[in-house]
MDAnalysis code that builds the backbone (N, CA, C; Angstrom):
import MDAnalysis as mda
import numpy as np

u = mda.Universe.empty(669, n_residues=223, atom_resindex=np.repeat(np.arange(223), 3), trajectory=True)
u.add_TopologyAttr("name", ["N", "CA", "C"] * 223)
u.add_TopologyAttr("resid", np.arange(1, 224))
u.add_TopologyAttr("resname", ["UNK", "UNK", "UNK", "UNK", "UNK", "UNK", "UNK", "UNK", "UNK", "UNK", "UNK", "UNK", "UNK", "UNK", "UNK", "UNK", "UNK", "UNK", "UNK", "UNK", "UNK", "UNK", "UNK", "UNK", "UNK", "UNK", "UNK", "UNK", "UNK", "UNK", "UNK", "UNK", "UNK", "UNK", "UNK", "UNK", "UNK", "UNK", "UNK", "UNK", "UNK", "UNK", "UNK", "UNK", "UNK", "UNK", "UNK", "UNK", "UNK", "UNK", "UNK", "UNK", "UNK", "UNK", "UNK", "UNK", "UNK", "UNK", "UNK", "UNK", "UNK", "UNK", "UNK", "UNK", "UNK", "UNK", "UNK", "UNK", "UNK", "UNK", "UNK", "UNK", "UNK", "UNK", "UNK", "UNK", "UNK", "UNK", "UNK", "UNK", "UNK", "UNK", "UNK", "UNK", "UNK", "UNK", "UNK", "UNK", "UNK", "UNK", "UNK", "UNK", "UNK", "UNK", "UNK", "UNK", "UNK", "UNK", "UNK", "UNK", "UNK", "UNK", "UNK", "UNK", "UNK", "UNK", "UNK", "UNK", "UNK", "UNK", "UNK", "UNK", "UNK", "UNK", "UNK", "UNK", "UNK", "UNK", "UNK", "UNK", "UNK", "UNK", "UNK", "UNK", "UNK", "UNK", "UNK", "UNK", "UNK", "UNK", "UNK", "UNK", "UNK", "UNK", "UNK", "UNK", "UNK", "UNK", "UNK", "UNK", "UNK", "UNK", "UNK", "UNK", "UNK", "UNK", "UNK", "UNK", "UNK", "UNK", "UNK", "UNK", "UNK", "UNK", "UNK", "UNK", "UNK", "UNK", "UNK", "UNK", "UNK", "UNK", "UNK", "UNK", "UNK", "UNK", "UNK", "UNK", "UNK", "UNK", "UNK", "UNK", "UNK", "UNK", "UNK", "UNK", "UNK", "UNK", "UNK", "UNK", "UNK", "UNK", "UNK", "UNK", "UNK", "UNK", "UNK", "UNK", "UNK", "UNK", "UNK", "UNK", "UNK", "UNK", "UNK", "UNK", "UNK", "UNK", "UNK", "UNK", "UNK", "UNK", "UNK", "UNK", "UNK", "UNK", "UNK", "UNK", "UNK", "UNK", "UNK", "UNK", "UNK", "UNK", "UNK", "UNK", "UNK", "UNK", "UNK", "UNK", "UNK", "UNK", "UNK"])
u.atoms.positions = np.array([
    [35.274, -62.168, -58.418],
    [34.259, -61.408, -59.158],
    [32.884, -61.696, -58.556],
    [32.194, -60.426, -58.449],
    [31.125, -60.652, -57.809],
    [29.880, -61.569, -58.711],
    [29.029, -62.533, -58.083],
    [28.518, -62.546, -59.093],
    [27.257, -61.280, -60.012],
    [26.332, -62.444, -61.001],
    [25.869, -61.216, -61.856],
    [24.226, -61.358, -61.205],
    [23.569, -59.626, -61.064],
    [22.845, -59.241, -60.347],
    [21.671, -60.161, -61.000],
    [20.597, -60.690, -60.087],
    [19.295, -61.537, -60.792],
    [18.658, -60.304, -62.051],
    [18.055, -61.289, -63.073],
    [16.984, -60.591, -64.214],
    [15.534, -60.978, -63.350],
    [15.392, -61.931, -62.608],
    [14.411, -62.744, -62.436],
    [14.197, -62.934, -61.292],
    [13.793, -62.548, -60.352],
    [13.447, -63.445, -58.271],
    [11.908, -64.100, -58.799],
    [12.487, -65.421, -58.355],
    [10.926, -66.603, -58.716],
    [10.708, -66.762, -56.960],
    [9.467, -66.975, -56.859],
    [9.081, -66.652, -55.309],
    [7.953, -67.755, -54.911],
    [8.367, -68.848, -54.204],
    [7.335, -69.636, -53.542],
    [7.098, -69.661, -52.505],
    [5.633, -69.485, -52.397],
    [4.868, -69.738, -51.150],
    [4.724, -71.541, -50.876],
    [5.166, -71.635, -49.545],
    [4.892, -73.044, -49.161],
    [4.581, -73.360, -47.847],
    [3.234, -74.372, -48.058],
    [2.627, -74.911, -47.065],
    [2.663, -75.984, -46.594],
    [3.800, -76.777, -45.922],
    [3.708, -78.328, -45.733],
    [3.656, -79.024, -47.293],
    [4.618, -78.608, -48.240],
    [5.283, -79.044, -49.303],
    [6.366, -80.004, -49.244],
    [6.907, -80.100, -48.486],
    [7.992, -81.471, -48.543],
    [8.156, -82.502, -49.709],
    [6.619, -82.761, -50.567],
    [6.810, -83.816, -50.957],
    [6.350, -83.558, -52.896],
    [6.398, -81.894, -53.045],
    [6.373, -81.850, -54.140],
    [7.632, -80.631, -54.605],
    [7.973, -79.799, -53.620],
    [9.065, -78.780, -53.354],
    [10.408, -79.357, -54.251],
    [10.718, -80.715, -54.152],
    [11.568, -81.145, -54.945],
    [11.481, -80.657, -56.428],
    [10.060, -81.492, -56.897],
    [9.783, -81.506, -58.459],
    [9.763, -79.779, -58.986],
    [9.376, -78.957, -58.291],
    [9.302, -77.645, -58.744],
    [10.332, -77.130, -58.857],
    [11.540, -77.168, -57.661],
    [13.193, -77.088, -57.799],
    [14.025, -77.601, -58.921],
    [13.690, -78.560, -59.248],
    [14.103, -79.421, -60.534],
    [13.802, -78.353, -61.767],
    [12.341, -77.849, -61.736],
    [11.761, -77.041, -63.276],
    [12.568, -76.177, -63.231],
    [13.192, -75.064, -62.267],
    [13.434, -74.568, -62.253],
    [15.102, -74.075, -62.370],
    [15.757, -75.494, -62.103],
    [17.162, -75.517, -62.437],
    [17.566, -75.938, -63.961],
    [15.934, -76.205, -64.786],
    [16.250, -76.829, -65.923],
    [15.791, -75.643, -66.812],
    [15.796, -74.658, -66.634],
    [15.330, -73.162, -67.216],
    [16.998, -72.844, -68.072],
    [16.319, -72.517, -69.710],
    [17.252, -72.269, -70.458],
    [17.794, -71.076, -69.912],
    [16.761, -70.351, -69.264],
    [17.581, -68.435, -68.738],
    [18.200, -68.829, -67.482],
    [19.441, -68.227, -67.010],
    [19.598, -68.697, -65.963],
    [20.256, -67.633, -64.876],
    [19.699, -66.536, -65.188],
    [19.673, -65.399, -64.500],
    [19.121, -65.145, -63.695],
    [18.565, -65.883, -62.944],
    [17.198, -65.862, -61.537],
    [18.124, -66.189, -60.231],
    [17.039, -65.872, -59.799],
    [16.923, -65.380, -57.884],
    [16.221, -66.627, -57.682],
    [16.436, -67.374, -56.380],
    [15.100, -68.660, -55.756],
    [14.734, -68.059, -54.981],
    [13.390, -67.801, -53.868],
    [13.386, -67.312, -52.566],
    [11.706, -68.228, -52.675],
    [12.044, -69.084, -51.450],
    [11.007, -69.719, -51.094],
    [10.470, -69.372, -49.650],
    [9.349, -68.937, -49.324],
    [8.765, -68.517, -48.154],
    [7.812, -69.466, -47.192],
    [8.335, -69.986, -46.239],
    [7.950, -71.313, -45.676],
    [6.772, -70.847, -44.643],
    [5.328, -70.976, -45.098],
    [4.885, -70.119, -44.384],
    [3.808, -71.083, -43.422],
    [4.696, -71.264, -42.275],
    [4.501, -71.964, -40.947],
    [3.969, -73.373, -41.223],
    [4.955, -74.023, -42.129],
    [4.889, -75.308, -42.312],
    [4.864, -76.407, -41.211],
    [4.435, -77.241, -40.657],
    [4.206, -78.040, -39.773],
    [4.590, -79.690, -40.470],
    [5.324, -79.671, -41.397],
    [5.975, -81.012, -42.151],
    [7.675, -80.532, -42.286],
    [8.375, -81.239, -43.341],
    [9.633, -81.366, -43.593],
    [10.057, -80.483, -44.094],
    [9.221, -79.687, -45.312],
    [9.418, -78.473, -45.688],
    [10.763, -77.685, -45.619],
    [10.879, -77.092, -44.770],
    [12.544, -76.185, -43.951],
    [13.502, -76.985, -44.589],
    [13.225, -78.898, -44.448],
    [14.502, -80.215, -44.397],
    [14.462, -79.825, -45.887],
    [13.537, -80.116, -45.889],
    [13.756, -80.176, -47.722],
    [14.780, -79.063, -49.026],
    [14.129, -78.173, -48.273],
    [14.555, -76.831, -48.799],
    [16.034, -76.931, -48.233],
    [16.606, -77.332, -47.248],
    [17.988, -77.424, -46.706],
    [18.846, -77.956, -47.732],
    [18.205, -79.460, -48.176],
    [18.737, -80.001, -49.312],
    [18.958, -79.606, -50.600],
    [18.752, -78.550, -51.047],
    [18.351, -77.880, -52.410],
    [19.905, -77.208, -52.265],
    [20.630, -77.406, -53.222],
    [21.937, -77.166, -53.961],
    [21.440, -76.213, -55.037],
    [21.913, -74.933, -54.813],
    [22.487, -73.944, -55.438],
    [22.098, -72.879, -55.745],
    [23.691, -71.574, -55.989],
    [23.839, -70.823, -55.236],
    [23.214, -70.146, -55.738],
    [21.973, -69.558, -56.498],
    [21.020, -69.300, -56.476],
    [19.360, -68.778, -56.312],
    [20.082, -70.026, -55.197],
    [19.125, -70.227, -53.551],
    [19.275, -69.487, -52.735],
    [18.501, -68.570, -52.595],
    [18.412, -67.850, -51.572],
    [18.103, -68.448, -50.069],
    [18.458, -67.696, -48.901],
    [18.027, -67.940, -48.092],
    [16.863, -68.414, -47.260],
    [16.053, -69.046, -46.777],
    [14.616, -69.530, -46.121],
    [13.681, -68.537, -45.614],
    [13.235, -68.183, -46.152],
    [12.337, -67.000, -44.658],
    [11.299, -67.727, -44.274],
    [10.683, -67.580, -43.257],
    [10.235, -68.213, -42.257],
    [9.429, -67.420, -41.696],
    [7.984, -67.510, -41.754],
    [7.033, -67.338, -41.196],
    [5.670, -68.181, -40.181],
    [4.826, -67.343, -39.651],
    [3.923, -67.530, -38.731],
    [2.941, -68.234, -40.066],
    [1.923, -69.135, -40.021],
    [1.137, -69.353, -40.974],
    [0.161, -68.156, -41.447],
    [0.435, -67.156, -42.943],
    [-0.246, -66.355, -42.954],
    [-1.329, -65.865, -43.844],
    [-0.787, -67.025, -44.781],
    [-1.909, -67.337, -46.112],
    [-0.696, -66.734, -47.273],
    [-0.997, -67.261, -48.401],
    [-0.355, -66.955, -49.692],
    [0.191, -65.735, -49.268],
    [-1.349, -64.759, -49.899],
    [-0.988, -63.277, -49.986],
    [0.431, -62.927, -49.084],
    [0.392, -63.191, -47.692],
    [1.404, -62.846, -46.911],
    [2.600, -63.137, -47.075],
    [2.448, -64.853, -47.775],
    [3.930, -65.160, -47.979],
    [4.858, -64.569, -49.026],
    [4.039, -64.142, -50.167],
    [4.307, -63.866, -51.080],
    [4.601, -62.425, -50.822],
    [4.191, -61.497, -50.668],
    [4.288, -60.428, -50.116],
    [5.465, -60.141, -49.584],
    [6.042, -61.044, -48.466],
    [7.349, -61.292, -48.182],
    [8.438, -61.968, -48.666],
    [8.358, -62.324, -49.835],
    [9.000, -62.868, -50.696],
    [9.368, -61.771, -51.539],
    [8.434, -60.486, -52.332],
    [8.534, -59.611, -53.411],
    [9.560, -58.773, -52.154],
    [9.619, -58.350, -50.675],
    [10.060, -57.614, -50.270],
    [11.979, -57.863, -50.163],
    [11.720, -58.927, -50.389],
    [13.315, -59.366, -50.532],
    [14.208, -59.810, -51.659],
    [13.028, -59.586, -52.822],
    [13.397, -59.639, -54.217],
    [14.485, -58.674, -54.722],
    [15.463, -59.147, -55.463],
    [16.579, -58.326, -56.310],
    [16.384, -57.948, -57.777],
    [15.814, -59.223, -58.603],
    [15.210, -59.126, -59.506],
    [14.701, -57.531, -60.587],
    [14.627, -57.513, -61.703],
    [13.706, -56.631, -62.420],
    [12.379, -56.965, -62.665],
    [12.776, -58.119, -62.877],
    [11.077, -59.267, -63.237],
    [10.720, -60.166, -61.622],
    [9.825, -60.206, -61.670],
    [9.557, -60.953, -60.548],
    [8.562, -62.338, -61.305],
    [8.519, -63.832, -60.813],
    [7.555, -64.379, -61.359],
    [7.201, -65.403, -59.956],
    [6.387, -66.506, -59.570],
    [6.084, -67.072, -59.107],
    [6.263, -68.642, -59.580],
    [6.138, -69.312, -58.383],
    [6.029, -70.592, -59.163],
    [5.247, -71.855, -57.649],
    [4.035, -72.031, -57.683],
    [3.696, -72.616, -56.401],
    [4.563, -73.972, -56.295],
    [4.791, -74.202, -55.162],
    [5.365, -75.616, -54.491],
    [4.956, -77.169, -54.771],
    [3.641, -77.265, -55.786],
    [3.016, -77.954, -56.579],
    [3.353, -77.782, -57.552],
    [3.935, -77.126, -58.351],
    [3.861, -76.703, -59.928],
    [5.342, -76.436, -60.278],
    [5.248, -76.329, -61.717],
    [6.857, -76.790, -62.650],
    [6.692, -75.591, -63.680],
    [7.716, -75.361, -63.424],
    [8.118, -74.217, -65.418],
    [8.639, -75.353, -66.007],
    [7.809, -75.356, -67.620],
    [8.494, -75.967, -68.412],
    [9.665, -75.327, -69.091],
    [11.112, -75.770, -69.417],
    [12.203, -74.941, -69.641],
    [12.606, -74.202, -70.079],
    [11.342, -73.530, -70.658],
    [11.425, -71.791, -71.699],
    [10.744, -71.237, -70.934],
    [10.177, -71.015, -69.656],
    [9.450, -70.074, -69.215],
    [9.903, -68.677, -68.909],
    [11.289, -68.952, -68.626],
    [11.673, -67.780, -67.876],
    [12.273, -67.188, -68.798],
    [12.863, -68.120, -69.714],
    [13.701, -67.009, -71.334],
    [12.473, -66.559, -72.255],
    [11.089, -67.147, -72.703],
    [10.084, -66.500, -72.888],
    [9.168, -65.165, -72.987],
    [9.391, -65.163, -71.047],
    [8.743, -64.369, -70.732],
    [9.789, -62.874, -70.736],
    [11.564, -62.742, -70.225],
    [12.160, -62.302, -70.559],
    [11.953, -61.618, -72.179],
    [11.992, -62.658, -72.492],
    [12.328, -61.944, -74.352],
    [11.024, -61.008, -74.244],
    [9.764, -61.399, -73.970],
    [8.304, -60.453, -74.477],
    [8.671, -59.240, -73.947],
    [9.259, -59.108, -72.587],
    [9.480, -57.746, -71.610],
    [10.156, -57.022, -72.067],
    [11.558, -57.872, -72.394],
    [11.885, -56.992, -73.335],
    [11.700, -56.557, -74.474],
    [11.295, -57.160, -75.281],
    [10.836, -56.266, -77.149],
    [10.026, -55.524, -76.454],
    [8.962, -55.854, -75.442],
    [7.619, -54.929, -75.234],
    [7.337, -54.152, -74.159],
    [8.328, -53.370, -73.589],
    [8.848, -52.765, -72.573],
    [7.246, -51.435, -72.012],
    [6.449, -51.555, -73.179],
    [5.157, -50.930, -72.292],
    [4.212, -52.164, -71.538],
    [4.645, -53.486, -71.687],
    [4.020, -54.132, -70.874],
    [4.376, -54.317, -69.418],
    [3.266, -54.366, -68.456],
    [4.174, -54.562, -66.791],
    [3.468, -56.096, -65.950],
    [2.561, -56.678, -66.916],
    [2.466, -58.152, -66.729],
    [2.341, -58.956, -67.118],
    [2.111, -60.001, -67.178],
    [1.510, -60.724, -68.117],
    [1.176, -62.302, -67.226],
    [0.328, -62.650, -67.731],
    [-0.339, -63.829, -67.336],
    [-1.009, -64.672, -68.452],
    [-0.792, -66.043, -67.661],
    [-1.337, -67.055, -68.683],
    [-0.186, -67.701, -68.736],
    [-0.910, -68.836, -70.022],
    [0.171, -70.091, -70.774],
    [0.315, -71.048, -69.828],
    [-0.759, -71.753, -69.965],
    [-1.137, -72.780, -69.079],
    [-1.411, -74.419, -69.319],
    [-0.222, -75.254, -69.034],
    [-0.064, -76.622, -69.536],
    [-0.989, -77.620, -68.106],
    [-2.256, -78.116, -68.432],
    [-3.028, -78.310, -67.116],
    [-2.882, -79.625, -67.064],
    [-2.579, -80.349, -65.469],
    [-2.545, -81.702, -65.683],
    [-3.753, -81.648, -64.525],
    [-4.554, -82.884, -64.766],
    [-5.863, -83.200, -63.970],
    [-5.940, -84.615, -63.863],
    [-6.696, -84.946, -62.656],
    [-7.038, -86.742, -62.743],
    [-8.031, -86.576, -63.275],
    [-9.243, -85.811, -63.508],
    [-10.391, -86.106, -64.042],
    [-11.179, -85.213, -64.638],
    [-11.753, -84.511, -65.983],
    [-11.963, -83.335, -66.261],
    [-12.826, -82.368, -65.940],
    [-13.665, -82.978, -64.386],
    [-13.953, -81.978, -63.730],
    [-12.875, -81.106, -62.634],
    [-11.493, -81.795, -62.491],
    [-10.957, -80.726, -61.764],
    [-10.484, -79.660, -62.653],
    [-10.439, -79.908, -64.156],
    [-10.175, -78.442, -64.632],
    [-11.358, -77.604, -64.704],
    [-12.229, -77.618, -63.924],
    [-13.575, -76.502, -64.372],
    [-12.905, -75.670, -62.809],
    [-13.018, -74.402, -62.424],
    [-12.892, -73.405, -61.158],
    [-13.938, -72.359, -61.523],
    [-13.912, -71.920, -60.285],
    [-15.096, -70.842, -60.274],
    [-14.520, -69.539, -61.278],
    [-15.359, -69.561, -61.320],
    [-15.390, -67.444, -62.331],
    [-15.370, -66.126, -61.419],
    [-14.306, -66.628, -60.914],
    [-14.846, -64.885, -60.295],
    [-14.329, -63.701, -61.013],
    [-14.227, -63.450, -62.060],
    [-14.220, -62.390, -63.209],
    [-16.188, -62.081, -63.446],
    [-16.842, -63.125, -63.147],
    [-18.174, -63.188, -63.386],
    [-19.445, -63.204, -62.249],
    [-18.586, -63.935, -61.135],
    [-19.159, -63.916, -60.060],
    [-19.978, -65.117, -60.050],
    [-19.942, -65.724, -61.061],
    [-20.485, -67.319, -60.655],
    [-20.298, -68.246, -61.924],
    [-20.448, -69.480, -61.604],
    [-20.383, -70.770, -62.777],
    [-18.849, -70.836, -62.549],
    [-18.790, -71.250, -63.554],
    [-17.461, -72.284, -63.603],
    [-16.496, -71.380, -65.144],
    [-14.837, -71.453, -64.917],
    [-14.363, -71.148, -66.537],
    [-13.117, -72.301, -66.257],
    [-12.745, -72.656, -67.457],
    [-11.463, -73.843, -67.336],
    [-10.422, -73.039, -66.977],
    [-9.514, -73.932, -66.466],
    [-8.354, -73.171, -65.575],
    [-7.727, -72.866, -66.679],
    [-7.469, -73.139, -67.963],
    [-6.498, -72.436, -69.068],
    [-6.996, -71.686, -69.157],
    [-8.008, -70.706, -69.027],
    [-8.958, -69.813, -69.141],
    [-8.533, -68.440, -68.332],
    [-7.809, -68.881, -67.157],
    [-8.196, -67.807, -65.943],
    [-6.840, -67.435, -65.491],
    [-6.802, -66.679, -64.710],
    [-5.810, -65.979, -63.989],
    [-4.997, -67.011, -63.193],
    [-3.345, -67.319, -63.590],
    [-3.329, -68.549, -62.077],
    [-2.162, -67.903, -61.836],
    [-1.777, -68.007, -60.471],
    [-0.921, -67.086, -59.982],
    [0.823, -67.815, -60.109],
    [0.898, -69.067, -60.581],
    [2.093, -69.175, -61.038],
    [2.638, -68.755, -62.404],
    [1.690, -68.154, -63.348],
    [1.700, -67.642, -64.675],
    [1.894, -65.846, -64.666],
    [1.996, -65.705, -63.260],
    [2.203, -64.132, -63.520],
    [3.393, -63.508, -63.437],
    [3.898, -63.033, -64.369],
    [5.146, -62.495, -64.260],
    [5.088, -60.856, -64.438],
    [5.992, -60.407, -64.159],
    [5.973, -59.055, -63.369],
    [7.071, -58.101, -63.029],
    [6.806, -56.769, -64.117],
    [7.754, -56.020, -63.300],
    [7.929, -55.797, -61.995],
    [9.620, -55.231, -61.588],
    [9.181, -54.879, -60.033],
    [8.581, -53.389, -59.597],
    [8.428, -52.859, -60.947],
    [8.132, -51.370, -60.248],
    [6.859, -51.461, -60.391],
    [5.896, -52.433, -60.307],
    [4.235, -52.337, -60.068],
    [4.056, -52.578, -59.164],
    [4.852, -53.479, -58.035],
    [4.767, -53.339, -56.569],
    [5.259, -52.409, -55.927],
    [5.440, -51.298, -56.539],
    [5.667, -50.043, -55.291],
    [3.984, -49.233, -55.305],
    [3.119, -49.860, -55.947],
    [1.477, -49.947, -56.005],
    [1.075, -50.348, -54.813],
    [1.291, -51.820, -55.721],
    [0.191, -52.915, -55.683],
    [0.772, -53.707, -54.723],
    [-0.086, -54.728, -54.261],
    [0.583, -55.951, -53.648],
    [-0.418, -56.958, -53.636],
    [0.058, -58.235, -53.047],
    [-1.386, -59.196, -52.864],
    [-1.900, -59.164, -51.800],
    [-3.306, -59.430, -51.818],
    [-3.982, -59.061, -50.670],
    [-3.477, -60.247, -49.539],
    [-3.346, -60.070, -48.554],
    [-3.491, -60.841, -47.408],
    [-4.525, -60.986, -46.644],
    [-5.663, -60.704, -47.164],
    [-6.499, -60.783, -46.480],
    [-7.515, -62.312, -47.032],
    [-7.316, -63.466, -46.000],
    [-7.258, -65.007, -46.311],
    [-8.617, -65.463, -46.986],
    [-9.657, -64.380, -46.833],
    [-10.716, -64.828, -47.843],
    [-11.016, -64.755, -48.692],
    [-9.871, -63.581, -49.508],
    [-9.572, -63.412, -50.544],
    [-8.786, -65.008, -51.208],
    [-9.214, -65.709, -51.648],
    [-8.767, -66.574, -52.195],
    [-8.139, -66.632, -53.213],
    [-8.794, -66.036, -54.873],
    [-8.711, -65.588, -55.896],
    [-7.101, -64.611, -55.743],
    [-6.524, -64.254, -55.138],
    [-5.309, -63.354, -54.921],
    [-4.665, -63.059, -56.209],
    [-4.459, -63.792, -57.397],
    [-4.078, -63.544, -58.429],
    [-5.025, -63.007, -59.162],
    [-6.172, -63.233, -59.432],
    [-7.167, -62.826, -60.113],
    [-7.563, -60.972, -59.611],
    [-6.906, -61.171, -58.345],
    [-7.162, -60.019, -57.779],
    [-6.067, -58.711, -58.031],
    [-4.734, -59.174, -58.031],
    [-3.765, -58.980, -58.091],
    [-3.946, -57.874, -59.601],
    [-4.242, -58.981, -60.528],
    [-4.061, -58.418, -61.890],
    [-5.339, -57.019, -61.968],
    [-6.600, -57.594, -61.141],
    [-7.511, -56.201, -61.283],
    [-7.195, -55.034, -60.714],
    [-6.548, -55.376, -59.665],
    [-5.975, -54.196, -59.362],
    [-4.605, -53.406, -60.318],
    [-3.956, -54.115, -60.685],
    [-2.863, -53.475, -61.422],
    [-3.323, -52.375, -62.963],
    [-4.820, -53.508, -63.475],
    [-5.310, -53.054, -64.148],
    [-5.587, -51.556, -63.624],
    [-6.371, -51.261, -63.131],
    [-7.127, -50.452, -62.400],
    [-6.275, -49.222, -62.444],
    [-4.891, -49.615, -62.078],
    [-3.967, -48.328, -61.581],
    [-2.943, -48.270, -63.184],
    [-3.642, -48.521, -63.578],
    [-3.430, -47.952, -65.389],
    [-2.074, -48.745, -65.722],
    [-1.591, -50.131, -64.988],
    [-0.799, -50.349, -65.728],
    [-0.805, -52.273, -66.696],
    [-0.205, -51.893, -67.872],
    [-0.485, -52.599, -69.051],
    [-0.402, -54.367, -68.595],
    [-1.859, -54.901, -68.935],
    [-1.688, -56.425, -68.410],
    [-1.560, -56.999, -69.548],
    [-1.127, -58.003, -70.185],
    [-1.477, -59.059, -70.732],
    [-1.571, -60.379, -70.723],
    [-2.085, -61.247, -71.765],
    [-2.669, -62.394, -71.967],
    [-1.195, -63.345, -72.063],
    [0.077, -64.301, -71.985],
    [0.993, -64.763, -72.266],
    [0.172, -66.605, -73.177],
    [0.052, -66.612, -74.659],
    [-0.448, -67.583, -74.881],
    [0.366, -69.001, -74.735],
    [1.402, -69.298, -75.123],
    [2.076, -70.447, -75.090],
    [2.614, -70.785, -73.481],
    [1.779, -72.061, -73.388],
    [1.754, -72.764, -72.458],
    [3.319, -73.343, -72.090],
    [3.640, -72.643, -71.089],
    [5.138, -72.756, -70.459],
    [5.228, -72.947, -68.903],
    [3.788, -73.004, -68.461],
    [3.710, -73.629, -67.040],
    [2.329, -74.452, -66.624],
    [3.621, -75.635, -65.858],
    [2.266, -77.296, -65.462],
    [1.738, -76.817, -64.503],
    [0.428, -76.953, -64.567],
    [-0.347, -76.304, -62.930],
    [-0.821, -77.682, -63.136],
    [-0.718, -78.481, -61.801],
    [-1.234, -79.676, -61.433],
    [-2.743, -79.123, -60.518],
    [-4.004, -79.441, -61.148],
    [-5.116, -79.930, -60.738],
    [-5.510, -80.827, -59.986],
    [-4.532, -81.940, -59.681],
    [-4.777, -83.328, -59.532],
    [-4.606, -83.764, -57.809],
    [-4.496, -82.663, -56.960],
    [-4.234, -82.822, -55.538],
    [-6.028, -83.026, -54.960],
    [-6.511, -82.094, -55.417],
    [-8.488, -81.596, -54.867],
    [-8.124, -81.076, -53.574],
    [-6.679, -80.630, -53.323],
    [-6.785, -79.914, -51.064],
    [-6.248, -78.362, -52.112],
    [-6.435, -77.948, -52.931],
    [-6.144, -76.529, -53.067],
    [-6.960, -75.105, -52.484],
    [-6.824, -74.135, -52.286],
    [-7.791, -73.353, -52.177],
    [-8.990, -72.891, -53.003],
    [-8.417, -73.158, -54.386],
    [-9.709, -73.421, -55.576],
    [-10.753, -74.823, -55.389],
    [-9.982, -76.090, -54.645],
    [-11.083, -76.982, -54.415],
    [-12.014, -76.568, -53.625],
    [-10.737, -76.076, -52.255],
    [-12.243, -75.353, -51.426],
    [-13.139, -74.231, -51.350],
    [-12.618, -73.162, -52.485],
    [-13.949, -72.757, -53.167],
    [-15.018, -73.413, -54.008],
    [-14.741, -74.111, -54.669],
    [-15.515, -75.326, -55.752],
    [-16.467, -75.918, -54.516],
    [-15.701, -76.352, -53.364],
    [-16.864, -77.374, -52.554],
    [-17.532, -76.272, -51.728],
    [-17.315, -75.221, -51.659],
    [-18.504, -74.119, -50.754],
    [-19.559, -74.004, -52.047],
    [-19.574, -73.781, -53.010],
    [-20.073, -73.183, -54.138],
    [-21.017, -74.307, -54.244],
    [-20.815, -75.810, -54.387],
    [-21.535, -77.130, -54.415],
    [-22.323, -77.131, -53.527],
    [-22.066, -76.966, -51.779],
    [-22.529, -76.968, -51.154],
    [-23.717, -76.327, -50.849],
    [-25.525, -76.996, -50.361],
    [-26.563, -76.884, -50.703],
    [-26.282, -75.337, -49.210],
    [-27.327, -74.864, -49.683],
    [-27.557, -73.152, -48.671],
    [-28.380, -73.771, -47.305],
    [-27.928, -73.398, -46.444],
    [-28.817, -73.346, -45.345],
    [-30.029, -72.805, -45.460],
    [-31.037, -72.703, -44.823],
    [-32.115, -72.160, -44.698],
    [-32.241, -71.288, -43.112],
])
C-alpha cells in the first residue's frame, strides 16, 4: 500500500547548521499531526550539514537538495517547488515546533477554509532582553518585539498562494517573511494573526540576519 499523500511539506533552509539541525528534527518528529513532508534545502553549506541530515531516520524525509549559496529566499523557494503538501509551513534550522503546531494550525485551515495564511504564535527564547527588540520594518524604523512581528518559521500556508507569490531572493531583502505576507496581502488573499504560541524562535545566537540588520541600524552614519 502506497503510502498516505503529505497534509503538510515543512521546509528548511540551512546554512552551516550541523549543530542545531538535530534539535529542530527532534520538534518535528514529536508533532501530534503526523501527516507531513520534511524537505530540507542545504543551501551551500561549508560545515557537516549534508552528514547530519544523512543521519536523520525517517521516511518522511525527503530527499537533500543541494544548492549554490543563495540566500533564504532561494532556498526556500526551492523547497515550495518540490512540495507535495496542501499546507506548506517552515521551520528554520535554529528553531523547534512545539508539539501542537502542525495539528493547530491544520485544525484553523480547516474550520476556516477562507483563510490562506497565517502567521504568528511565538514562544521567544533570548540570552538577554535586548535580543528580543528587531527592527520595524512594517514602520520603517525603531524597534517592535519579535512576538510582535512577522517570523518566517510561524508562517503557514496554503499551496495555491504560491502559484502568485513567492519569496524574494533578492539577498537584501532581509525581512523575506515580512515581505512575503505584504505581498500576499496585496494580491487579495486572506492573512492572519495565529495567537497561541506553538513555535521556539531562539534569539540567543546574535549571527542572524535580524542581528545584522540591528547592527547596521546602531551603526553611527558616515559623513
Amino acid at each position: 500500500m502506497p503510502p498516505e499523500a503529505p497534509w503538510v511539506s515543512i521546509i528548511t533552509p540551512a546554512f552551516n547548521a550541523a549543530a542545531t539541525l538535530p534539535r529542530a528534527f527532534r520538534s518535528l518528529q514529536a508533532q501530534t499531526f503526523a501527516r507531513w513532508e520534511y524537505i530540507v534545502v542545504d543551501d551551500g553549506s561549508t560545515d557537516d550539514t549534508a552528514k547530519v541530515i544523512g543521519e536523520f531516520t525517517d521516511p518522511r524525509l525527503r530527499p537533500l537538495i543541494r544548492t549554490p549559496n543563495r540566500g533564504s529566499g532561494a532556498a526556500l523557494n526551492a523547497g515550495i517547488a518540490r512540495a507535495k503538501g496542501r499546507y506548506l509551513a517552515f521551520l528554520d534550522a535554529d528553531d523547534e515546533f512545539l508539539p501542537t503546531h502542525l495539528a493547530s494550525h491544520v485544525l484553523r485551515m480547516e474550520n476556516e477554509p477562507g483563510v490562506d495564511l497565517l502567521w504568528g504564535g511565538v514562544e521567544l527564547v533570548v540570552g538577554d532582553e535586548e535580543q528580543a527588540w528587531v527592527p520595524d520594518v512594517s514602520r520603517g524604523h525603531g524597534y517592535v518585539h519579535a512576538t510582535e512581528c512577522i517570523v518566517q518559521g510561524t508562517l503557514f500556508i496554503r499551496r495555491h498562494v504560491f502559484d502568485s507569490v513567492s519569496f524574494s531572493e533578492d539577498r537584501s531583502v532581509w525581512y523575506y517573511d515580512f515581505d512575503l505576507v505584504r505581498r500576499a496581502e496585496s494580491g487579495s488573499f486572506e492573512c492572519q494573526r495565529f495567537e497561541l504560541p506553538t513555535y521556539r524562535y531562539y534569539r540567543d545566537s546574535g549571527n542572524s540576519l535580524v542581528d545584522a540588520a540591528k547592527a547596521k541600524m546602531a551603526a553611527p552614519s558616515s559623513l
